[in-house]
C-alpha positions as CSV (number, residue, x, y, z in Angstrom):
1,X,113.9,123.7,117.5
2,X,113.0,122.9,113.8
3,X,110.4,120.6,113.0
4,X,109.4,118.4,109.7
5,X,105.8,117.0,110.3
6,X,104.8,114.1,108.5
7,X,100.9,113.1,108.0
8,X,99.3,109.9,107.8
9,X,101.6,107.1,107.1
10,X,99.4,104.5,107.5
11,X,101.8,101.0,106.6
12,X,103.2,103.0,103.5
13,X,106.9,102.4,105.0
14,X,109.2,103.0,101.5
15,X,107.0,106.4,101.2
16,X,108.3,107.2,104.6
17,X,111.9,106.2,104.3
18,X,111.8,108.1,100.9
19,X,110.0,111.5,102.3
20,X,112.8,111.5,105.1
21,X,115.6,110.9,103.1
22,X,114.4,113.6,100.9
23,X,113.9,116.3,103.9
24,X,117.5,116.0,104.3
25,X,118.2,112.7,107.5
26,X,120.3,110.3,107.3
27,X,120.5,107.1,108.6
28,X,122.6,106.3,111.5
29,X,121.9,102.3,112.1
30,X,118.6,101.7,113.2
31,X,117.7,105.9,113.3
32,X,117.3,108.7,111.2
33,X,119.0,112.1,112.3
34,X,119.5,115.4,110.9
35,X,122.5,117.2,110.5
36,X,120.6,120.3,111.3
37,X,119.2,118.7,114.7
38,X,115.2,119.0,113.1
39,X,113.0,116.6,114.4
40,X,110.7,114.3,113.0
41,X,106.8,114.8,114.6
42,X,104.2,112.0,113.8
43,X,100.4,113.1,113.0
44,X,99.3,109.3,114.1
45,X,98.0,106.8,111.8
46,X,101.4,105.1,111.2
47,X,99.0,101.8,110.1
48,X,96.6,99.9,108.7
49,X,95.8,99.7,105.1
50,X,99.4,99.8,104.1
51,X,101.9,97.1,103.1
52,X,104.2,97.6,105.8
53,X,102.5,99.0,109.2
54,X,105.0,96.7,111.7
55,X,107.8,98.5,110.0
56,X,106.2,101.7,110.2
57,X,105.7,101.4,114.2
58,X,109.5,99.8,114.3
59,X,110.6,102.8,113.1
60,X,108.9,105.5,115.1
61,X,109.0,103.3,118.1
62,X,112.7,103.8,117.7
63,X,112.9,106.9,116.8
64,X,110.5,108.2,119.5
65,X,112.1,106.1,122.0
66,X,116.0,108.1,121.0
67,X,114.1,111.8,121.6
68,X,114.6,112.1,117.4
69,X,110.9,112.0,116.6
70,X,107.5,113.0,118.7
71,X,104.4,111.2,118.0
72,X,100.5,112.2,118.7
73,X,98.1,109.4,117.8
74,X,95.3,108.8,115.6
75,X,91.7,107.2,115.7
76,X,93.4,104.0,113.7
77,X,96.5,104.1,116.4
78,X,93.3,104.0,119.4
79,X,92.1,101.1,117.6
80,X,95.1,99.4,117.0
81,X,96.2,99.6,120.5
82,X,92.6,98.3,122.2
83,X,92.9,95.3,119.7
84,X,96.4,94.9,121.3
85,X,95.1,95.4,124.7
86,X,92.2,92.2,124.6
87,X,89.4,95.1,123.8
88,X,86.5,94.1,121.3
89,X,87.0,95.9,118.3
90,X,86.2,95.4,115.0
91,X,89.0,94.2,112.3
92,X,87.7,96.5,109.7
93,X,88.3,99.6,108.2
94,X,92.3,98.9,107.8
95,X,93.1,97.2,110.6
96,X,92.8,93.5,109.0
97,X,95.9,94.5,107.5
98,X,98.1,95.1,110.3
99,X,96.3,92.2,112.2
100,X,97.5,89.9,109.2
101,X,100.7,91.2,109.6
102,X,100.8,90.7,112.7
103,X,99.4,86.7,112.6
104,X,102.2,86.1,110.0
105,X,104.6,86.9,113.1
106,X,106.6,84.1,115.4
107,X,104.7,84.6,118.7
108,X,107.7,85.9,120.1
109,X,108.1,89.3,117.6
110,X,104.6,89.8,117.8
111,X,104.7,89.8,121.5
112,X,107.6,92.3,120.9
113,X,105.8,94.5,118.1
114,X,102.5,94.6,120.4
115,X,104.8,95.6,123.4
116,X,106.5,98.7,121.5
117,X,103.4,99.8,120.1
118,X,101.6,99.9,123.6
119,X,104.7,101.8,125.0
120,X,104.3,104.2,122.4
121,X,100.9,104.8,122.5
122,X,100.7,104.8,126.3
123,X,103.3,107.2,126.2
124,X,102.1,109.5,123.8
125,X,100.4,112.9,124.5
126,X,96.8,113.5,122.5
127,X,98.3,116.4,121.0
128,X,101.8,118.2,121.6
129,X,102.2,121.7,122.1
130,X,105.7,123.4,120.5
131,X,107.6,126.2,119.9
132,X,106.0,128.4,122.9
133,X,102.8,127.3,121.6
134,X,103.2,129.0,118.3
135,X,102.7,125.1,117.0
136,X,100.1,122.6,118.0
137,X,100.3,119.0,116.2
138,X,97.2,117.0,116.6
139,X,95.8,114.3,114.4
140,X,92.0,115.3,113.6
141,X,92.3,118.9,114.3
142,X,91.5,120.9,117.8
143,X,89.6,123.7,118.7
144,X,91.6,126.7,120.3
145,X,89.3,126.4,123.4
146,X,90.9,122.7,124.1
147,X,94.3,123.6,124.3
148,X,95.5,122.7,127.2
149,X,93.1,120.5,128.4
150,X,92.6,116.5,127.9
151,X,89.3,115.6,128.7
152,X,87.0,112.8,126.8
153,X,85.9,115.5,124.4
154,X,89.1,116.7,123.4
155,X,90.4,112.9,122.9
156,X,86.7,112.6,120.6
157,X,87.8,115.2,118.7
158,X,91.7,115.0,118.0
159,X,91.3,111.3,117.1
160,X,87.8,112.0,115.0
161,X,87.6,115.6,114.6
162,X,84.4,117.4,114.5
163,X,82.0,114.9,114.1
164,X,77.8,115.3,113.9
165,X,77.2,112.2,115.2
166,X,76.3,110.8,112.0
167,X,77.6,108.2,109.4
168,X,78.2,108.8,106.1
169,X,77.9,106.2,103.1
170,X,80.9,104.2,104.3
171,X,79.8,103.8,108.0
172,X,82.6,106.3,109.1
173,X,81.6,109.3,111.6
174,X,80.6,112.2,109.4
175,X,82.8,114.9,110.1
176,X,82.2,118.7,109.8
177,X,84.8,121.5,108.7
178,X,86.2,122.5,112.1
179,X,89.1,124.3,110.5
180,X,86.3,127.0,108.7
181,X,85.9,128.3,111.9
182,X,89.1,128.5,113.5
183,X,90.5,131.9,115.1
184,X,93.4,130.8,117.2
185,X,97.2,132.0,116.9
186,X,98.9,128.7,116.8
187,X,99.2,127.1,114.0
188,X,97.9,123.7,114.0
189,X,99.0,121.0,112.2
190,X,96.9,117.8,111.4
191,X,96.2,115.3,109.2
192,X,93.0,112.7,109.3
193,X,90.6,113.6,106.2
194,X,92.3,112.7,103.1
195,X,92.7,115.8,100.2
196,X,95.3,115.9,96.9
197,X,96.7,118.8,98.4
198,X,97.6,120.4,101.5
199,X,94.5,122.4,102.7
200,X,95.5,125.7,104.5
201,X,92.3,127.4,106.5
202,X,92.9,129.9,108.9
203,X,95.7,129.1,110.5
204,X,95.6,125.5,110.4
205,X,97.0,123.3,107.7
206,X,95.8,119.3,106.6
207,X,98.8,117.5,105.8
208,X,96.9,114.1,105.0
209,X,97.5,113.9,100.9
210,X,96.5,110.4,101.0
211,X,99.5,108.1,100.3
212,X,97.9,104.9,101.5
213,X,95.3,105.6,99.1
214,X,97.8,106.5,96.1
215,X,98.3,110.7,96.7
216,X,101.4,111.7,98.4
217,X,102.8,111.4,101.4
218,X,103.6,115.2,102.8
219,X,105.8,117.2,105.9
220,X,105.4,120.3,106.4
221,X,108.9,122.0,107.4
222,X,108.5,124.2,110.5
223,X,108.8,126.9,110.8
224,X,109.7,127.4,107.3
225,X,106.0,126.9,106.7
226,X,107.2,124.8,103.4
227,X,105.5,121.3,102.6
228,X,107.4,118.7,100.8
229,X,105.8,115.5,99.3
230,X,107.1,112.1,98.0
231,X,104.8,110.6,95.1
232,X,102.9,107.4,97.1
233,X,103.7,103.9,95.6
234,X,99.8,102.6,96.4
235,X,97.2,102.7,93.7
236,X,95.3,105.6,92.8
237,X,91.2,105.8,94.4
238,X,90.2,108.6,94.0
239,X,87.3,107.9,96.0
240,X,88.8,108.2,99.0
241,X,89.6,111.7,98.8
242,X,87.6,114.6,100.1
243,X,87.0,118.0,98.7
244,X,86.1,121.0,101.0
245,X,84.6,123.8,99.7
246,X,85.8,127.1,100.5
């Protein structure tokens, strides 16, 4: 099985519909396929921030749902989903967006959106294991030692990655470079901290180029090892983007 792995999405839906054209699906009514039978696999963060996150989880709801697409999920996918559930959570960092979105809704589709979205985060693994476990897709990043298991720690650190414990200037969980130190043989796959370009580090490769935050949105093509990119449609801050020296 071929694979095209897309990073964050976060609500940036005509980036997404653009990037899959662009790898090469088509759309059959409410799907996208391949004529090659590749398969679309989700790095998590499909909202928040964006213009369009209820389109976004329409989309790989339905895609997931038809066996076209897999799907891991991400710290702002956790959140999302205890909002959804009655949890108290805060409506910051991005999620005021989707819960505006959301509010704008009949009480009848946003029962229905909230109902898809639970069933595909309930439904979703914390990280997926491919290609004979050549290929491990995560959100944050994993350690090789946690493959294979699924424990509190490993859930902390695919949704958060590495983190000291710490906040940094924006109140968000200061993260250390996991991927410096990484010595497995699959190749992992994750997105999380955004960067202008994909970040290759020993076997692992950040595919988070920042579209919600006006970079690109990126796949990378497995197991051609080949990234493609569509230009994002959001406004440039470069603020938001990290640098990691190497």
């Amino acid at each position: 099985m071929k694979f095209d792995i897309i990073g964050d999405i976060h609500g940036c839906y005509n980036e997404l519909i653009y990037l899959l054209k662009k790898l090469g699906y088509l759309r059959e009514g409410k799907l996208f396929v391949h004529p090659d039978h590749r398969k679309v696999v989700f790095v998590g963060d499909i909202t928040d921030r964006g213009p369009a996150s209820l389109k976004c989880i329409h989309l790989v709801y339905e895609l997931v749902q038809a066996e076209k697409a897999l799907y891991v999920p991400g710290n702002h996918c956790n959140k999302l989903y205890r909002y959804l559930i009655g949890r108290n959570v805060q409506i910051k960092h991005g999620l005021e967006t989707t819960v505006a979105e959301l509010e704008n809704l009949h009480p009848r589709e946003r029962k229905k959106v909230s109902h898809s979205f639970r069933m595909l985060y309930e439904n979703a693994p914390l990280y997926t294991v491919l290609d004979e476990q050549n290929l491990v897709v995560c959100h944050a990043g994993i350690r090789q030692d946690m493959i294979g298991k699924t424990n509190k720690k490993v859930e902390s650190f695919v949704l958060y990655g590495d983190t000291t414990g710490q906040k940094d200037i924006n109140g968000l969980p200061e993260r250390r470079d996991w991927a410096k130190s990484y010595t497995g043989k699959s190749l992992i796959v994750y997105g999380h901290t955004p960067i202008f370009e994909p970040r290759w580090k020993n076997n692992t490769v950040n595919i988070d180029t920042g579209c919600v935050f006006g970079g690109k949105l990126t796949a990378l093509r497995y197991p051609e090892r080949e990234t493609v990119f569509v230009q994002s449609e959001q406004p440039l801050l470069i603020e938001k983007f990290r640098s990691f020296p190497d």
